[in-house]
Backbone as numpy.savetxt, mean C-alpha at the origin, in Angstrom:
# Nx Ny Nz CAx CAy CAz Cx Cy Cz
10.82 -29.00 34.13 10.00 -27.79 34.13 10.86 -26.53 34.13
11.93 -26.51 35.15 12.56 -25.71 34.86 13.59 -24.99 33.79
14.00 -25.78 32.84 13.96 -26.09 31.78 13.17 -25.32 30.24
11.74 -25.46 30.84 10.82 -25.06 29.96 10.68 -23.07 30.14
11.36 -23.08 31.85 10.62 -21.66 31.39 11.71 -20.37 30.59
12.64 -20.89 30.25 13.74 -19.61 29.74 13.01 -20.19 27.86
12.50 -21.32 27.60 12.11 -21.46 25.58 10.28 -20.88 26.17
9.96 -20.65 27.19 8.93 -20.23 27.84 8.82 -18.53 27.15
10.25 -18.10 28.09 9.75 -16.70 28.31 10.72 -16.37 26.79
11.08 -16.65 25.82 11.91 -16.58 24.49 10.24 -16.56 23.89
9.53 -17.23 23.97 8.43 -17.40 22.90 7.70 -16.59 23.15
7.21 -16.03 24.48 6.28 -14.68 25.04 7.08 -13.52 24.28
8.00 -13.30 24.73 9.16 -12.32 23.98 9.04 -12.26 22.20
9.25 -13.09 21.62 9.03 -13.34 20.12 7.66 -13.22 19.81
6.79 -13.11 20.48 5.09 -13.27 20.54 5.21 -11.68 20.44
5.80 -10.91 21.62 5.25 -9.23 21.70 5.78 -8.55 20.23
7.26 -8.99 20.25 8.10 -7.77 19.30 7.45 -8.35 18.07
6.27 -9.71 17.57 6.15 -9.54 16.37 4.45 -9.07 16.55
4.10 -8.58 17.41 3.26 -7.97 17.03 2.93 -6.48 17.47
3.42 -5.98 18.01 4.31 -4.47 19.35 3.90 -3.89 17.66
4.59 -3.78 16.81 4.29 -2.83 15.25 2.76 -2.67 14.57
2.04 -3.60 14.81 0.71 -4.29 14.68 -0.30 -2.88 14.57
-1.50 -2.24 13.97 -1.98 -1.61 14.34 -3.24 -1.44 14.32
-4.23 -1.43 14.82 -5.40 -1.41 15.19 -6.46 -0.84 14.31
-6.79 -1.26 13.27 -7.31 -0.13 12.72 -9.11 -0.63 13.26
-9.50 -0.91 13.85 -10.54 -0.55 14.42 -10.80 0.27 15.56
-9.51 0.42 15.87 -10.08 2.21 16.78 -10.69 3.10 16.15
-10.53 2.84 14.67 -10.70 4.16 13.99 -12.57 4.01 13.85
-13.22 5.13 14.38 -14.57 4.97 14.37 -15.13 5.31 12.97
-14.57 5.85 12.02 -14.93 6.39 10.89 -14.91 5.16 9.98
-13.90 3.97 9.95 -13.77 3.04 10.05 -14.45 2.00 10.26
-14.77 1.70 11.09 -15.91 1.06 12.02 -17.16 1.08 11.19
-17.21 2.28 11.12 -18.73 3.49 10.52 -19.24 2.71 9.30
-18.24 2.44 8.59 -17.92 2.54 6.54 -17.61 1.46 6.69
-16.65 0.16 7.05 -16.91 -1.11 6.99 -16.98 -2.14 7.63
-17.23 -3.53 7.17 -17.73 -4.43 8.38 -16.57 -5.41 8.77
-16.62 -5.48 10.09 -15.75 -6.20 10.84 -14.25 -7.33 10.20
-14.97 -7.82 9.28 -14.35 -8.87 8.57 -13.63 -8.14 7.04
-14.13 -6.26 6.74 -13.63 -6.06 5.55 -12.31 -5.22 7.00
-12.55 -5.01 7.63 -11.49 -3.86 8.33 -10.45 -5.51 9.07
-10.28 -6.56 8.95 -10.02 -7.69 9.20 -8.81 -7.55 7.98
-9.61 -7.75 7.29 -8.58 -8.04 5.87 -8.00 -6.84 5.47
-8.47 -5.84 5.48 -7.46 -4.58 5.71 -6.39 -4.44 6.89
-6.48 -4.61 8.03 -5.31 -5.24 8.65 -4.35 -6.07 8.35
-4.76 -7.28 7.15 -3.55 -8.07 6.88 -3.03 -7.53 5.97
-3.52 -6.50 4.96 -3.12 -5.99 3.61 -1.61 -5.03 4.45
-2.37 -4.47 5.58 -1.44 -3.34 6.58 -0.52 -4.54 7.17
-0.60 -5.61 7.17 0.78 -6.27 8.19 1.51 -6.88 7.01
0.90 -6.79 5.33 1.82 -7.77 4.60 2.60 -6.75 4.49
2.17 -5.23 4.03 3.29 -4.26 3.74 4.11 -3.69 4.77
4.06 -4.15 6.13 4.53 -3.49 7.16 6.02 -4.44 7.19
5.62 -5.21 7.12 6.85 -6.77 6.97 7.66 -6.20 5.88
7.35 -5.84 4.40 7.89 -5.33 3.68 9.08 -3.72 4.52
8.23 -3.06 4.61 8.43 -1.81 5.49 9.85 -2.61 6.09
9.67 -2.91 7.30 10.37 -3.61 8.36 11.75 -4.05 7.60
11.84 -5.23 6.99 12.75 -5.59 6.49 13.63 -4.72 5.25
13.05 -3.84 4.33 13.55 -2.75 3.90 14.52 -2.14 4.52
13.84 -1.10 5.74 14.74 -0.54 6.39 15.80 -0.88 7.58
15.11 -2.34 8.47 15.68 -2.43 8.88 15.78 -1.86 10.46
14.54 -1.51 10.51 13.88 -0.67 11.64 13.09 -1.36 12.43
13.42 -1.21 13.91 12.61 -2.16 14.70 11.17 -1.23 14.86
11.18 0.06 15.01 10.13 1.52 15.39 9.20 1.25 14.07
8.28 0.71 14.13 7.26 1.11 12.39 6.84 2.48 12.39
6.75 2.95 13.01 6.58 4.58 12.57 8.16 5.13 12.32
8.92 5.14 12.74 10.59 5.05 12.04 10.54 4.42 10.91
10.02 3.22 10.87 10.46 2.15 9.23 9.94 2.72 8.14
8.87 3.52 8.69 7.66 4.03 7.14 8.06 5.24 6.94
8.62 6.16 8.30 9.56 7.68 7.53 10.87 7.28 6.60
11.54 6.11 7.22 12.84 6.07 6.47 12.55 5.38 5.15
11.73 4.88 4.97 11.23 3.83 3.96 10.55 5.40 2.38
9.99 6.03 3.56 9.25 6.90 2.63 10.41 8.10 2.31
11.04 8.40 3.00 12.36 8.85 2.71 13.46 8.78 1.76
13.45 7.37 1.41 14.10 6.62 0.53 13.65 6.76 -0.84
11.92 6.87 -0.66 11.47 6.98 -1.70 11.37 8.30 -2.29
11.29 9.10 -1.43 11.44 10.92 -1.77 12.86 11.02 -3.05
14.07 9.99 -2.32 15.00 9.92 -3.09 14.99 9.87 -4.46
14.07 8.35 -4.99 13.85 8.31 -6.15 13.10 9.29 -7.23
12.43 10.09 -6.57 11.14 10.80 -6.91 12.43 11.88 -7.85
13.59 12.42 -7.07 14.96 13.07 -7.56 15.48 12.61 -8.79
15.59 11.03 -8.43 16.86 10.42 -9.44 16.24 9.15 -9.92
15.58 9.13 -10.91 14.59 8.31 -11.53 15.99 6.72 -11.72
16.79 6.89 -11.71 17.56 5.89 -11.84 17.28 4.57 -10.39
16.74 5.38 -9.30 17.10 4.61 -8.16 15.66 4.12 -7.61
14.65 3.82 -8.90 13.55 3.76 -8.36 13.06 2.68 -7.78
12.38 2.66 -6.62 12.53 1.90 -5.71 10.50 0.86 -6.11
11.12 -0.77 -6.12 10.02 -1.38 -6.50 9.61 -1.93 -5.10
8.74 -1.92 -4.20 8.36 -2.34 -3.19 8.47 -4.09 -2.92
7.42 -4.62 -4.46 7.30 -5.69 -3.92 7.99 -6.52 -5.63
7.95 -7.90 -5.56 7.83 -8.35 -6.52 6.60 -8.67 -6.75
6.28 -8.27 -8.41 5.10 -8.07 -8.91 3.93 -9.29 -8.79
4.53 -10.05 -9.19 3.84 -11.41 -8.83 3.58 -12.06 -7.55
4.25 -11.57 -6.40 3.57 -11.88 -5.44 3.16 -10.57 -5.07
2.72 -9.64 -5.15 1.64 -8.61 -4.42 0.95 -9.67 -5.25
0.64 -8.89 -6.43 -0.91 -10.26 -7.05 -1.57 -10.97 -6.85
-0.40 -12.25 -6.46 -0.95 -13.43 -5.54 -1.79 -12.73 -4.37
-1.07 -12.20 -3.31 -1.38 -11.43 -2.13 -3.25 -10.89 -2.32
-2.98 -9.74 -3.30 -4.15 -9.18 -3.38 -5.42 -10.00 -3.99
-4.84 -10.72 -4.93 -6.27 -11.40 -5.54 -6.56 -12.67 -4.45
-6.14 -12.72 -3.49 -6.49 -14.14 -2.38 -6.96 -13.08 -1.05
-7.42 -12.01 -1.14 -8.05 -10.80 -0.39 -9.42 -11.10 -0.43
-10.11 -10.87 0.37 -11.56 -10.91 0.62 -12.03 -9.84 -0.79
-13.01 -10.59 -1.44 -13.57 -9.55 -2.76 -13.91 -8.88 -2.38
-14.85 -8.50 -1.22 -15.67 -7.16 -0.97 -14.71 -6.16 -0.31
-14.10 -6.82 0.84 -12.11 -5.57 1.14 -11.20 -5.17 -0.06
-11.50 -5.90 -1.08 -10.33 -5.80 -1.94 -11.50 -5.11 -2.84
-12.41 -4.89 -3.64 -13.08 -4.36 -4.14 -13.46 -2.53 -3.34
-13.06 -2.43 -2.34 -13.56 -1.40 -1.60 -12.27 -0.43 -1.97
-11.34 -0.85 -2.20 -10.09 -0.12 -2.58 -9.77 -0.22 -3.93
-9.43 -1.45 -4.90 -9.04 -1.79 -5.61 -9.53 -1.67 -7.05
-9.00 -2.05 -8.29 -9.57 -2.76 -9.72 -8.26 -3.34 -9.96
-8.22 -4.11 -10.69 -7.01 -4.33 -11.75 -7.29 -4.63 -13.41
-6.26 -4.24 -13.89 -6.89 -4.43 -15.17 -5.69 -5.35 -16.09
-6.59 -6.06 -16.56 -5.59 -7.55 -17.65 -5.39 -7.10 -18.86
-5.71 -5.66 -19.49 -5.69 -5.63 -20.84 -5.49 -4.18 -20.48
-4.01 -3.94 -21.58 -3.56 -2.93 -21.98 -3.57 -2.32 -23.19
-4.14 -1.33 -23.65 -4.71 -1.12 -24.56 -4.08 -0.59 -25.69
-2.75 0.07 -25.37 -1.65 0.58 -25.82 -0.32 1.03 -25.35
0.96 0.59 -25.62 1.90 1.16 -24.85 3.57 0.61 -25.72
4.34 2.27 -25.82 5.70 2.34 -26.48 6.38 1.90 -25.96
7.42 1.13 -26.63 8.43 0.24 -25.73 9.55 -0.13 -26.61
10.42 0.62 -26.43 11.59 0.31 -27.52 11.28 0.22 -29.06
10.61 1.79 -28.88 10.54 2.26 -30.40 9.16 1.44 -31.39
8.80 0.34 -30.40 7.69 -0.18 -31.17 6.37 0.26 -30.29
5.41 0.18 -30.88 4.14 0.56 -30.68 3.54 -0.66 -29.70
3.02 -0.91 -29.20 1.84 -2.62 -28.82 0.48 -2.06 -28.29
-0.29 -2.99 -28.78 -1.71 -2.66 -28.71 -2.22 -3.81 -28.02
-3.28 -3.43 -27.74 -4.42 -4.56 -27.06 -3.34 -5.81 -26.66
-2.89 -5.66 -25.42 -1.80 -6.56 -25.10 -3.05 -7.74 -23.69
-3.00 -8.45 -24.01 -3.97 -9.01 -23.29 -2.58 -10.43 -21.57
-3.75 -10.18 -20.30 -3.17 -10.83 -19.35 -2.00 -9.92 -18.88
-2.12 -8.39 -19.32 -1.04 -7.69 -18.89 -1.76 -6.60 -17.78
-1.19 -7.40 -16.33 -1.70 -6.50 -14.79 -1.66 -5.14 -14.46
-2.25 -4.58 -14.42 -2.04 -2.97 -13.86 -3.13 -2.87 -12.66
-2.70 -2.63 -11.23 -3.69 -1.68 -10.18 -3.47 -0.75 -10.46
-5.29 -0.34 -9.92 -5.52 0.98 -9.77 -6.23 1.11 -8.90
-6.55 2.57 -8.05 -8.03 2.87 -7.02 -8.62 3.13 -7.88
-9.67 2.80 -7.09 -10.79 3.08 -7.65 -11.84 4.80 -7.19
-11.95 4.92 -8.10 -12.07 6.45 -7.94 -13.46 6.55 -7.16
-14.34 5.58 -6.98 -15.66 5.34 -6.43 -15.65 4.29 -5.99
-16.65 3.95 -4.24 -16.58 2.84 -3.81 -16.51 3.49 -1.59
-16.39 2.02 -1.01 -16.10 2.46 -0.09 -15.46 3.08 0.82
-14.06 3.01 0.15 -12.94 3.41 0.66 -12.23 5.25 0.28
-13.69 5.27 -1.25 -13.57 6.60 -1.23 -15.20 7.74 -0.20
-15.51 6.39 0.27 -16.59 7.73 0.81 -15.94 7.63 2.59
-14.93 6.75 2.70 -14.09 6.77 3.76 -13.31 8.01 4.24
-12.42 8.16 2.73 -11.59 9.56 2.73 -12.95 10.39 2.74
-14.00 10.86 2.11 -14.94 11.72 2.17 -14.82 12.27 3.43
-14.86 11.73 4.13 -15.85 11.74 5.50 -13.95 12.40 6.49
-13.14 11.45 6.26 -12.21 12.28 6.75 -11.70 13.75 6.62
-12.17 14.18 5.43 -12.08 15.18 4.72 -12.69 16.27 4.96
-13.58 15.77 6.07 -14.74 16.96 7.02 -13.48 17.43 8.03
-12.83 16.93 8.02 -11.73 17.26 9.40 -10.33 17.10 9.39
-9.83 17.14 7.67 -8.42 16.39 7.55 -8.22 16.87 6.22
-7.77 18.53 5.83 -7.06 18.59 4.57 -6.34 17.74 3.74
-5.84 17.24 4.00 -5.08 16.46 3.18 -6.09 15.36 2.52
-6.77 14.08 3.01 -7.33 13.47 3.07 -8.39 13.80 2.52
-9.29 15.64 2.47 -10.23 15.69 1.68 -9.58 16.53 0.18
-7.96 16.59 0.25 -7.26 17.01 -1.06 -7.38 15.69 -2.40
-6.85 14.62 -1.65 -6.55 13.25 -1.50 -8.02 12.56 -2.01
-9.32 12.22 -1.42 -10.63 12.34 -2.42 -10.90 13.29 -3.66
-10.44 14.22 -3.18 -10.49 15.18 -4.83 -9.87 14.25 -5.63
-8.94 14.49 -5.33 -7.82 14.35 -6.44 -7.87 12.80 -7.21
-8.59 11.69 -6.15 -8.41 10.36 -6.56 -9.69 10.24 -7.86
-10.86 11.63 -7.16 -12.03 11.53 -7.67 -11.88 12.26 -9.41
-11.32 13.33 -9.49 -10.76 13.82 -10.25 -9.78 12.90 -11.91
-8.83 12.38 -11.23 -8.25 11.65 -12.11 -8.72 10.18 -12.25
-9.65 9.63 -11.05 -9.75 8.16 -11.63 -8.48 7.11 -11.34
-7.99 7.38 -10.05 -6.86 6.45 -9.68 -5.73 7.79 -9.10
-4.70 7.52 -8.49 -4.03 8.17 -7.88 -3.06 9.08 -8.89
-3.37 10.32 -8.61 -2.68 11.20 -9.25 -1.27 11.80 -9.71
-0.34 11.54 -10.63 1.11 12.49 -9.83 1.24 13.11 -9.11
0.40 14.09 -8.76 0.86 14.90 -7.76 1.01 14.62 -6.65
-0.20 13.80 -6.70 -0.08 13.29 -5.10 0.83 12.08 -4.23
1.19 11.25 -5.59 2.12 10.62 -6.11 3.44 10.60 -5.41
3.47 12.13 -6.06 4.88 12.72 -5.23 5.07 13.41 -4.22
3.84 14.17 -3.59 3.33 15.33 -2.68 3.71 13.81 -1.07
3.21 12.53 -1.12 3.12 11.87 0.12 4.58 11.74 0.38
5.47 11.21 -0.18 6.79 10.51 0.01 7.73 11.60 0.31
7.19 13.14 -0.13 8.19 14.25 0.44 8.00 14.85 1.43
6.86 14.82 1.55 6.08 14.95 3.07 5.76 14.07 3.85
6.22 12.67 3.75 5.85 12.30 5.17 6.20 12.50 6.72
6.89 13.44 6.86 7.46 13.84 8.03 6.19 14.75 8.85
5.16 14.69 7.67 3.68 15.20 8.36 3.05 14.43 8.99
3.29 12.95 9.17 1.93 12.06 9.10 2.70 10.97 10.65
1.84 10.75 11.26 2.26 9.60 12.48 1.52 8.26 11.73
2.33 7.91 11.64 1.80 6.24 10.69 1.47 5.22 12.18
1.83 5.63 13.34 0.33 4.76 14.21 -0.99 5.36 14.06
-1.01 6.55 13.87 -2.25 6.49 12.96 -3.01 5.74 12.39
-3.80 4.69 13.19 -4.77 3.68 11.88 -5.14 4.64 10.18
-5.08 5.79 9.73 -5.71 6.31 8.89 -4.60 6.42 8.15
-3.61 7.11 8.82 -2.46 7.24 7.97 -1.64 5.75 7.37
-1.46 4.82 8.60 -1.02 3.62 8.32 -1.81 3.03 6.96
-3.08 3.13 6.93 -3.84 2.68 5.92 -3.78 2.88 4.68
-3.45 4.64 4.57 -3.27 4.95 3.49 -1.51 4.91 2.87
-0.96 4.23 3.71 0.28 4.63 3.97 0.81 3.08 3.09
0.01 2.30 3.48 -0.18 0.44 3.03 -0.54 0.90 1.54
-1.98 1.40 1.32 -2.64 1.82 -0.11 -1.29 2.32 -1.19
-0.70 3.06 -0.96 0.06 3.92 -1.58 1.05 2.84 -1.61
1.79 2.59 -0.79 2.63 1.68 -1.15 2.81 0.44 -2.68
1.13 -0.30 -2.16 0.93 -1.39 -2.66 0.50 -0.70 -4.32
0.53 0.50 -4.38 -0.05 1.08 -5.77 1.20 1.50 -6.47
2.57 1.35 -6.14 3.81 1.54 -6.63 3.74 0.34 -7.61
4.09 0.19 -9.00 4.15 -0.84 -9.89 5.80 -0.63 -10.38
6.20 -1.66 -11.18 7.32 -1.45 -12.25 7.23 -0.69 -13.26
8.79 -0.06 -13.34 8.57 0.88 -14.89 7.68 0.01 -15.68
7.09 0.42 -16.53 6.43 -0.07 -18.23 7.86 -0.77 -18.69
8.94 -0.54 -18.73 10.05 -1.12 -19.40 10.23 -2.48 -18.91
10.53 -2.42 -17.52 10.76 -3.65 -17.08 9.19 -4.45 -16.75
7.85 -4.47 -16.82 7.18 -5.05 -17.17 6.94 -5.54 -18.78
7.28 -5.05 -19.41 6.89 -5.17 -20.86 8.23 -6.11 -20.92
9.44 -6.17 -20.55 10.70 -6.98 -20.79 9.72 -8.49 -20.56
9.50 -8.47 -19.27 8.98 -9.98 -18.86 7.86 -10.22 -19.20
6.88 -9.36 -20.14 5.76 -9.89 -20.38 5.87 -10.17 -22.05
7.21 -9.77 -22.73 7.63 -10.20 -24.10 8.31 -11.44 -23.67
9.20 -11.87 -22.74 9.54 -13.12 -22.19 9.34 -14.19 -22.23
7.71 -13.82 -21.55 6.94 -15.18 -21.27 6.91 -15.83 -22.36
């Protein structure tokens, strides 16, 4: 017995620090308000797959540290288009997102399999079919979410404009989050959320998708 309690108190220990980063997004009453138990469920795991990402990136035990330096990094690229930073590999977000609850993943999401046109080393391609692109969705739950924050949160009712406006996330805003995040406390369930969203909406150049989708 005695024995048991030092792989005892190692596993309590490994139990806190992997979930101590973890964040709650059902405190958030606005939240609560706009969806149901099991869609704010699966929005939590969407927030712990990219937080793991986050984490191991930087290298940061603090997740509100991991997501400034992380977003920091990315301010970088926004400079020097050479150093642009791909979050995930493409094929597994995919996996990830399309094994998401449809109605959580529909509340944020579309993707689209068919590209309709796009230049790529001087040649033209059309109607390219089974070729992935996310996007938000410019209507839905997650935009009458921001709505409602937007009674009390500039940014957030800039942020519905703007998604509502263009039909998916805008350049500007694009670039406006990753240079400013030194505004935002990412324990924030709201910010963390949108903080996951944005992330997971980073894709590959067109170059290096179109390389591996002439490949296949």
């Amino acid at each position: 017995m005695k024995n048991l309690k030092p792989i005892l108190l190692l596993a309590l220990i490994l139990t806190l620090c992997s979930c101590q980063h973890r964040v709650d997004l059902g405190t958030d009453k606005l939240l609560t308000e706009t969806f149901s138990k099991y869609e704010i469920q699966s929005f939590e795991s969407m927030v712990d797959y990219v937080d793991k990402m986050v984490l191991a990136k930087t290298k940061e035990t603090d997740i509100n540290k991991a997501y400034h330096q992380f977003f920091e990094l990315m301010s970088q690229t926004i400079k020097d288009s050479s150093k642009f930073l791909v979050p995930f590999n493409e094929k597994d977000k995919y996996d990830f997102l399309e094994k998401m609850d449809t109605t959580a993943f529909n509340d944020i999401w579309r993707i689209s399999t068919n590209l309709k046109m796009v230049r790529y080393q001087d040649t033209i391609y059309r109607d390219l079919e089974n070729f992935k692109t996310l996007y938000l969705k410019p209507v839905g739950n997650y935009m009458d979410y921001l709505k409602k924050l937007g009674d009390t949160d500039e940014f957030f009712k800039s942020l519905h404009e703007s998604i509502e406006v263009a039909g998916d996330l805008p350049a500007s805003m694009a670039v406006y989050f990753p240079e400013n995040h030194n505004k935002f406390d990412f324990n924030i369930p709201k910010n963390r959320l949108w903080a996951t969203i944005y992330i997971l909406r980073i894709q590959e150049p067109v170059d290096i998708k179109m390389k591996r989708y002439l490949n296949k």
